[in-house]
C-alpha positions as CSV (number, residue, x, y, z in Angstrom):
1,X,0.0,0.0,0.0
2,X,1.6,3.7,-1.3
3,X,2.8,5.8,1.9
4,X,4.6,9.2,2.3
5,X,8.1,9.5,3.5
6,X,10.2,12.4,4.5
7,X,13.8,13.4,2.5
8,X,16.4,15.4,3.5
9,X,18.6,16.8,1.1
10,X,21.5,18.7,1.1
11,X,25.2,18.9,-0.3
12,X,28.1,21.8,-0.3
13,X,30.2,19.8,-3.0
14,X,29.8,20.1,-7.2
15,X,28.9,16.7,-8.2
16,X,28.8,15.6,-12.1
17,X,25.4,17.1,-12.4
18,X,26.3,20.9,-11.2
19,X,26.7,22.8,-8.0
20,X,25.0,21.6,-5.1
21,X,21.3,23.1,-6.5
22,X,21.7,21.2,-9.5
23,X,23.1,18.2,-7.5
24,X,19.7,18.7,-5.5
25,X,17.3,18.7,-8.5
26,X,19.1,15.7,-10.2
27,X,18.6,14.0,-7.1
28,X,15.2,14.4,-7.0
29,X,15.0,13.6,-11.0
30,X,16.5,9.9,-10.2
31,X,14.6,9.3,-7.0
32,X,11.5,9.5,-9.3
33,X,12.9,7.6,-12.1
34,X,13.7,4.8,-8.8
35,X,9.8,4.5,-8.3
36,X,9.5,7.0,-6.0
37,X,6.7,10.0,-6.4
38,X,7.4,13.3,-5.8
39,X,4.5,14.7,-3.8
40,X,6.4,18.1,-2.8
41,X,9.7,20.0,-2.0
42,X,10.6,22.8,-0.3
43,X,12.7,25.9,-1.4
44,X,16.7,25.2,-1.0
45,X,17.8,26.9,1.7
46,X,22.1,27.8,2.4
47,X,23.2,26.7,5.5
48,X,26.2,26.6,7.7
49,X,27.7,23.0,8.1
50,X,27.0,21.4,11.5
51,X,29.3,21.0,13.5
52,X,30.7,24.5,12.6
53,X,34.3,24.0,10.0
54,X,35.8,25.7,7.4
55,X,34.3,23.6,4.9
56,X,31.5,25.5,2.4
57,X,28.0,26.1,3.2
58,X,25.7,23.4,2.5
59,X,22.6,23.6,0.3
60,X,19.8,21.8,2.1
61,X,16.2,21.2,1.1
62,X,13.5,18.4,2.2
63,X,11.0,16.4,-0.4
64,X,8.0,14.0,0.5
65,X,7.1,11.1,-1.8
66,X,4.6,8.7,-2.3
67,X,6.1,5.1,-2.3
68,X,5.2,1.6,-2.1
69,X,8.7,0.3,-1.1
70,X,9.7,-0.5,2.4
71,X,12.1,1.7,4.6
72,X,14.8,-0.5,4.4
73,X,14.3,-0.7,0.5
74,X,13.9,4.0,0.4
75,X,17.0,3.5,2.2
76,X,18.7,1.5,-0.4
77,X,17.5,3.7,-2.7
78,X,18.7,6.7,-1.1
79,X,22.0,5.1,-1.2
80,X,21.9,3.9,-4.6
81,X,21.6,7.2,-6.0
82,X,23.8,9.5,-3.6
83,X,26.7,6.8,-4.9
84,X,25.0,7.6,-8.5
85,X,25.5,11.4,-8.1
86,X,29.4,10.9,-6.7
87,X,29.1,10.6,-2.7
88,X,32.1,9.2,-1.4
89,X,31.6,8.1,2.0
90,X,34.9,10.1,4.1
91,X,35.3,11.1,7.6
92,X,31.6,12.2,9.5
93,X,30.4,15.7,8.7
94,X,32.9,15.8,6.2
95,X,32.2,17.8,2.8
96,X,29.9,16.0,0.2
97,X,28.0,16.0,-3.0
98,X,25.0,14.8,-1.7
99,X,23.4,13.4,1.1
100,X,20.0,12.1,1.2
101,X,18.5,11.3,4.8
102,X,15.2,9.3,5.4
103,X,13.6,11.2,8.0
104,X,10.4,9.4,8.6
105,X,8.1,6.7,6.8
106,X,5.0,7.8,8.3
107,X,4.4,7.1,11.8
108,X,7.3,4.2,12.3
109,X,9.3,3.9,14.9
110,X,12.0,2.0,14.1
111,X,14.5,-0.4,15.0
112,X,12.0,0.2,18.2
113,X,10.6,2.9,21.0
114,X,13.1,2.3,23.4
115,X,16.6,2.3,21.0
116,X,15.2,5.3,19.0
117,X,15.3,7.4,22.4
118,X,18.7,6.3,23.4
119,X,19.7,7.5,20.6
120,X,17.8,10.7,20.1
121,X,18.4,11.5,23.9
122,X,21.6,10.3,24.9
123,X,24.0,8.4,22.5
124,X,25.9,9.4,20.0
125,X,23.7,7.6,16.8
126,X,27.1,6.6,14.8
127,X,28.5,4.9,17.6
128,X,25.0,2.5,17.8
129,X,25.3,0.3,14.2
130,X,21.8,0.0,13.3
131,X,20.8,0.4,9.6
132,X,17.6,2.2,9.9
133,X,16.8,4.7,12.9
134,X,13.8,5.9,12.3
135,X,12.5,8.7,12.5
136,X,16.0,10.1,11.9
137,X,17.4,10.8,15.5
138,X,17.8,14.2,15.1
139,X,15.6,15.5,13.0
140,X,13.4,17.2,15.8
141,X,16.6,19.8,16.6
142,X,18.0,20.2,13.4
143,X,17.0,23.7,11.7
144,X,18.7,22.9,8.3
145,X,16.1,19.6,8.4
146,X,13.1,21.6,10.2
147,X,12.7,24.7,8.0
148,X,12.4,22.7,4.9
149,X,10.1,20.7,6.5
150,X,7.8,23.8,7.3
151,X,7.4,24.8,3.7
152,X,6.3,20.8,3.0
153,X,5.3,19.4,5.7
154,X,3.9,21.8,8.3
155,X,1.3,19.5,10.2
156,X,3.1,16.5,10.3
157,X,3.8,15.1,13.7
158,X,6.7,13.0,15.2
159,X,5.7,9.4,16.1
160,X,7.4,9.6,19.3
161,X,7.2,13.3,20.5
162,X,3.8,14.3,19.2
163,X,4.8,17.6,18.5
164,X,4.3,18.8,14.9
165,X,6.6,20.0,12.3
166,X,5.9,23.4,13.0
167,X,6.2,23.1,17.2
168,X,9.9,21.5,16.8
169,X,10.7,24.5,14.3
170,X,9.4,26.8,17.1
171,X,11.3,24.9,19.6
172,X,14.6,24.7,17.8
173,X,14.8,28.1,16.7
174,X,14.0,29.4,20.1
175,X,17.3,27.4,21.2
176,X,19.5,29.1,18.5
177,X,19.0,26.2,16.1
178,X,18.0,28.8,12.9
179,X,21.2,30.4,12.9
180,X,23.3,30.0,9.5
181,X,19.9,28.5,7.9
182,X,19.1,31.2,5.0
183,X,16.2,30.5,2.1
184,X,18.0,31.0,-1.2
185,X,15.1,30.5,-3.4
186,X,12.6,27.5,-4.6
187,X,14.5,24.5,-5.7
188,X,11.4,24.0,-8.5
189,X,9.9,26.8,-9.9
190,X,6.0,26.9,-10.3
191,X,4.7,24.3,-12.5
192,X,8.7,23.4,-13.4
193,X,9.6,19.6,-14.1
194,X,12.7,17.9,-13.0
């Protein structure tokens, strides 16, 4: 049965397709031709890399699409098409073409209730090897992943905290979180196609 998930994108690196807006929209293009449907996406926003380096600004955005595959199979796909678009996987938070992040598959919690809030609350998530967190473990205090989500996704509402889209965006940029995160225009224009 189709569901909606939640994207992140974002990349500060040229990749074979362009700079990191053009990176963004081929992204999307071969997520679609990968049986994915694009419901929406937000406008690309610049944003300063987390943690704070001397590396360049990253251009983020966030997409919802219809699917029919399983999370484990989105995240495949994910994969598949950041390796596609020239991601080689370096040191953490290091510079990159393109990084695509499954933030939620509607309301699952996954690997389960109890491991997804050690590692949203207390753990570092890279040091816990478990393919598929879900939703993504830090999405809820990430402005470069909640802002994008506002223009998409305003109403939707984390499986674990309740709060919507729009009350974690409230929250994190009351905590600073909005700092460095600047719109720089829609990634699609009205009625454009990939």
């Amino acid at each position: 049965m189709p569901h909606e998930i939640l994207i992140g994108l974002g990349g500060n690196l040229s990749s074979k397709a362009g700079g990191p807006v053009e990176t963004l929209k081929a992204a999307l293009r071969q997520l679609q031709d990968r049986g994915l449907t694009l419901k929406a996406v937000s406008r690309a926003y610049r944003t300063a890399p987390v943690p704070p380096s001397g590396q360049p600004d990253f251009v983020n955005a966030a997409a919802t699409f219809e699917t029919t595959l399983s999370p484990g199979e989105c995240l495949g796909v994910l994969q598949a098409v950041e390796t596609a678009l020239g991601r080689q996987r370096g040191e953490r938070w290091s510079a990159r073409t393109l990084d695509l992040d499954l933030l939620a598959a509607g309301d699952i919690v996954a690997p389960d209730m109890a491991t997804w809030r050690h590692l949203a609350y207390e753990a570092d998530p890279m040091t816990v090897h478990t393919p598929l967190v879900l939703p993504h473990p830090r999405l809820h205090v990430r402005g470069f992943v909640l802002m994008p989500l506002q223009d998409i996704a305003p109403g939707w509402r984390h499986p674990v905290t309740g709060e919507t889209v729009t009350e974690m965006a409230a929250a994190c940029e009351k905590a600073g979180g909005f700092e460095g995160v600047q719109p720089i225009g829609a990634l699609l224009g009205a009625g454009a196609s990939l």
